[in-house]
N, C-alpha and C positions, 0 to 999 in steps of 0.2 A: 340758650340751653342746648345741648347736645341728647342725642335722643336716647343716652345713655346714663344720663346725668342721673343723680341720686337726687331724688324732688320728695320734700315732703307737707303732704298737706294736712293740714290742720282744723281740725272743722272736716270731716272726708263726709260724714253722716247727715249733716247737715245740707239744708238745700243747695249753698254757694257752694262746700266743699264738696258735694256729690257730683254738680256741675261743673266743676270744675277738673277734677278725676273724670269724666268721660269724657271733656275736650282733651284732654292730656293724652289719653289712651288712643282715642281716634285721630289725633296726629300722631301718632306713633311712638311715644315716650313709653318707655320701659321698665324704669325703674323708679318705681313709687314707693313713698312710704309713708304709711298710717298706721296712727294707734285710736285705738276706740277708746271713750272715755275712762270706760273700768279696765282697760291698760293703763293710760296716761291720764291724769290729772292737771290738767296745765295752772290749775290755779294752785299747785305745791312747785314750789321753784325748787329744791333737790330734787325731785323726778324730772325737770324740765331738764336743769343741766345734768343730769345723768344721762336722760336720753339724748339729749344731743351730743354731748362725748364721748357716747358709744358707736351714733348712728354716723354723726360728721355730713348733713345732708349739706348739697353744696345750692340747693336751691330751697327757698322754704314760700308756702300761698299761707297768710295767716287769714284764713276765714274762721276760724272758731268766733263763736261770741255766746253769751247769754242775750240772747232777741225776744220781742214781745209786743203787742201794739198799744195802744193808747193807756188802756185799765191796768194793762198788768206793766208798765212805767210808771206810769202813778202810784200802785200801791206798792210797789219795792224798789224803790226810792234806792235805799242805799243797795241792796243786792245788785241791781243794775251796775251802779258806780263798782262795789266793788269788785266785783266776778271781773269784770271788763277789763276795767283798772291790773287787776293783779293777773289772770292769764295775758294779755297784750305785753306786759311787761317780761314776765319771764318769758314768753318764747323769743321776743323781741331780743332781749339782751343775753339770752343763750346764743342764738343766733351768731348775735355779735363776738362771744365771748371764743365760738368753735370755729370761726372765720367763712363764716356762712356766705357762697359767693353773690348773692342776692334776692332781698325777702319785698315780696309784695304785700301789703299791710290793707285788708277789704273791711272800708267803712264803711258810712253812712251819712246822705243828704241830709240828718238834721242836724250833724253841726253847723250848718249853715245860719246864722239870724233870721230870727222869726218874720223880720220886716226887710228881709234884704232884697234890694234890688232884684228884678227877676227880669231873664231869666238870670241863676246868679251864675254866676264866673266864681272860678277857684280860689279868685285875690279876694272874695269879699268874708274869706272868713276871720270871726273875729272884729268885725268892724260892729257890733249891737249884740243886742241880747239873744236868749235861747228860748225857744219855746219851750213852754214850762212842763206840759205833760211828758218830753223824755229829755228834760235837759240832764237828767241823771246819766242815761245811756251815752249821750251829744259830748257831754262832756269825757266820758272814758273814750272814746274813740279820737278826740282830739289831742286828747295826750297818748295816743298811742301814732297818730299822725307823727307830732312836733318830737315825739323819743327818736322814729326813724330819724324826718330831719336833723337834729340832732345831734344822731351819730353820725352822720354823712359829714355835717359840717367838721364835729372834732373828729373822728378817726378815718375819713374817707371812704365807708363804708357806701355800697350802692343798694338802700332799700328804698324801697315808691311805695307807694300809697292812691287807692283809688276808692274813690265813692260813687259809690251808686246812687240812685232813684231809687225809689219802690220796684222791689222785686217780686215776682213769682212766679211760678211751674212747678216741674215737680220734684219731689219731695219738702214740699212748703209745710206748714204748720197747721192743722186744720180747727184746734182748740176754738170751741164757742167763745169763749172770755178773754183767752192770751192771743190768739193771733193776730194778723194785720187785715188791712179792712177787705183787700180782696180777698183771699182764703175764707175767709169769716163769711162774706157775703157768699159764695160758690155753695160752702154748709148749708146758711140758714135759708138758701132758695131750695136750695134742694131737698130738703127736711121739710120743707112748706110743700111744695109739690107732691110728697111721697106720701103728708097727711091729708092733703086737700086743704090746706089753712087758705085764710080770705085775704088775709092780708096778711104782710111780714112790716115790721118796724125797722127803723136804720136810726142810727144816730144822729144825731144833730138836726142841718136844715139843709143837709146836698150841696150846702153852697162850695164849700172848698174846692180849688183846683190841684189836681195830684197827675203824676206824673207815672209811668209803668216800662219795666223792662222784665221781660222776657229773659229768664235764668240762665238760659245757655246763650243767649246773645255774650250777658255780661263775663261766663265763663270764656269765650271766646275771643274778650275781651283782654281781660286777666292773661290769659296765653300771651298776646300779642305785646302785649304791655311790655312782660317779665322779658321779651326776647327785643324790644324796641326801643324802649324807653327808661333814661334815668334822669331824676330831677328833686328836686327839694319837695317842687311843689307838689300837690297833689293832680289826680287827674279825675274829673267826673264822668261818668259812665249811664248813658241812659238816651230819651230817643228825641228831646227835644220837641217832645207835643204832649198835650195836657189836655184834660177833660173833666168837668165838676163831678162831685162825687155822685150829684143824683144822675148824670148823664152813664157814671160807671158802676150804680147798681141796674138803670135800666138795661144795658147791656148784658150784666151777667143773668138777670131773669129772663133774658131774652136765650141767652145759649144757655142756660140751662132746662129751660121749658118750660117757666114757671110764669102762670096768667093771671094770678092775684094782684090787688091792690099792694100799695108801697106807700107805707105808711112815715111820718120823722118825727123822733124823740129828742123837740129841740133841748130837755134837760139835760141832754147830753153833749159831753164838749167836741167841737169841731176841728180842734187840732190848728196847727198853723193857714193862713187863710187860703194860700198859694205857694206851692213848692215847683217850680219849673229849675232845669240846671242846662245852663249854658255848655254843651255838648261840643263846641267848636275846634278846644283840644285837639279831643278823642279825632274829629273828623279830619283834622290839618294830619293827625297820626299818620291815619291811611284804615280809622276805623267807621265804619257805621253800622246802626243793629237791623236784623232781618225778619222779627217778627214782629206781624202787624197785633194789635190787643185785641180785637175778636179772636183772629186765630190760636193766639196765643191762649186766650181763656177756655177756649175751648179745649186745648190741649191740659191745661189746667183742670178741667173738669174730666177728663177719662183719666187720670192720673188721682182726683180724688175717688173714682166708682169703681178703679182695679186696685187701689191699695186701700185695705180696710182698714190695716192698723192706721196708718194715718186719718183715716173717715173718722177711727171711734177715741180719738185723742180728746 
């Protein structure tokens, strides 16, 4: 990309697209383009190809998505599917259609098989089954991967495709019921400590191993990507170290300041048992990430106590 290039990102409001607009900006790119939801509708394909063959971006970061954690994948089963499904598609094949010089496509580690091999490598997707609580989601972002491939293979198109690990910083999602289980836990410690609660409950039994990156690592990422790298396959993005989940609520009550007991609602479901990603790609690239997960949560925690509207979501 040249620092002049017409780039536009998709998802800007969002925590990837946010992050992603201020690594763009801090290396010096200049010409950005966003449209906010109630501008563009990416899930109406005539506003999709309108706006792309008005705007003609020669670079496109597809972060939009409909995101959620555990409960709110389960209970909108098909909204997931379809929201996913139908914006990936249209901006994907506007893209194509306006001779877009090349689009980077921002998934996610649960396409991956619930039981696959770990840590897993990029080749293992597809080889088993999907974890059930967001195989809705898993599945729309795999066909949004295999559309890029794709077109690569029939019209020689150069769009990539990267998946992350679990993300967060800030502007994350902070909803009690809809967000991902960091965010969620940063809330409900901090909502315990402000009322003096004895204890706070967690889902499941802590046993899961989960995986964490740091937002602007993976923005940082994404840059590097779009300017280094073309290939079929996809590329994972994340730090190559894991920690159970009771090990990553004691941490957050620890930086948040919260001294209550910690309690587990094992009637609640535990998600896949182990999610680790084989990072060696990214590192053969010439990428590694720079934030350690204390610090990172921490930074995640002032980022929840200076932004309210995010607090009272």
């Amino acid at each position: 990309m040249e620092k002049h290039s017409k780039i536009y990102v998709a998802g800007h409001r969002g925590m990837v697209g946010s992050a992603i607009v201020r690594e763009l900006q801090r290396q010096g790119y200049t010409n950005l383009v966003t449209r906010t939801h109630s501008e563009l509708d990416l899930c109406r394909q005539a506003d999709v190809e309108t706006f792309f063959a008005a705007e003609k971006p020669e670079y496109v970061f597809l972060a939009a998505a409909k995101v959620g954690g555990i409960e709110a994948n389960r209970s909108a089963l098909a909204d997931f599917l379809y929201d996913n499904m139908v914006l990936e598609m249209n901006v994907i094949h506007a893209a194509w259609r306006n001779g877009c010089r090349k689009l980077e496509f921002l998934g996610s580690s649960c396409i991956y098989p619930r039981l696959a091999p770990q840590p897993m490598k990029e080749d293992c997707l597809l080889t088993g089954s999907l974890e059930k609580t967001n195989e809705a989601y898993a599945l729309a972002k795999i066909s949004g991967l295999k559309y890029c491939e794709f077109l690569n293979r029939q019209y020689g198109t150069d769009f990539i495709s990267v998946m992350p690990t679990n993300l967060y910083g800030p502007g994350d999602n902070y909803h009690p019921e809809h967000s991902h289980v960091l965010p969620a836990l940063i809330r409900r410690f901090h909502e315990a400590k402000v009322s003096g609660a004895e204890s706070v409950t967690c889902w499941g039994d802590g046993s899961p191993l989960r995986e964490f990156l740091y937002v602007d690592d993976l923005a940082e990422l994404c840059v590097f990507l779009m300017n280094h790298y073309s290939g079929n396959e996809t590329v994972n993005a994340g730090t190559g170290k894991e920690l159970s989940i009771k090990a990553l609520t004691e941490l957050v009550a620890k930086v948040v300041g919260y001294g209550g007991r910690i309690e587990w609602d094992t009637t609640r479901p535990n998600g896949t048992p182990r999610k680790l990603l084989d990072v060696s790609k990214a590192t053969a690239l010439g990428w590694t990430y720079k934030t350690e997960l204390e610090d990172g949560i921490r930074l995640a925690y002032l980022d929840f106590l200076t932004n309210p509207v995010r607090a009272e979501r």
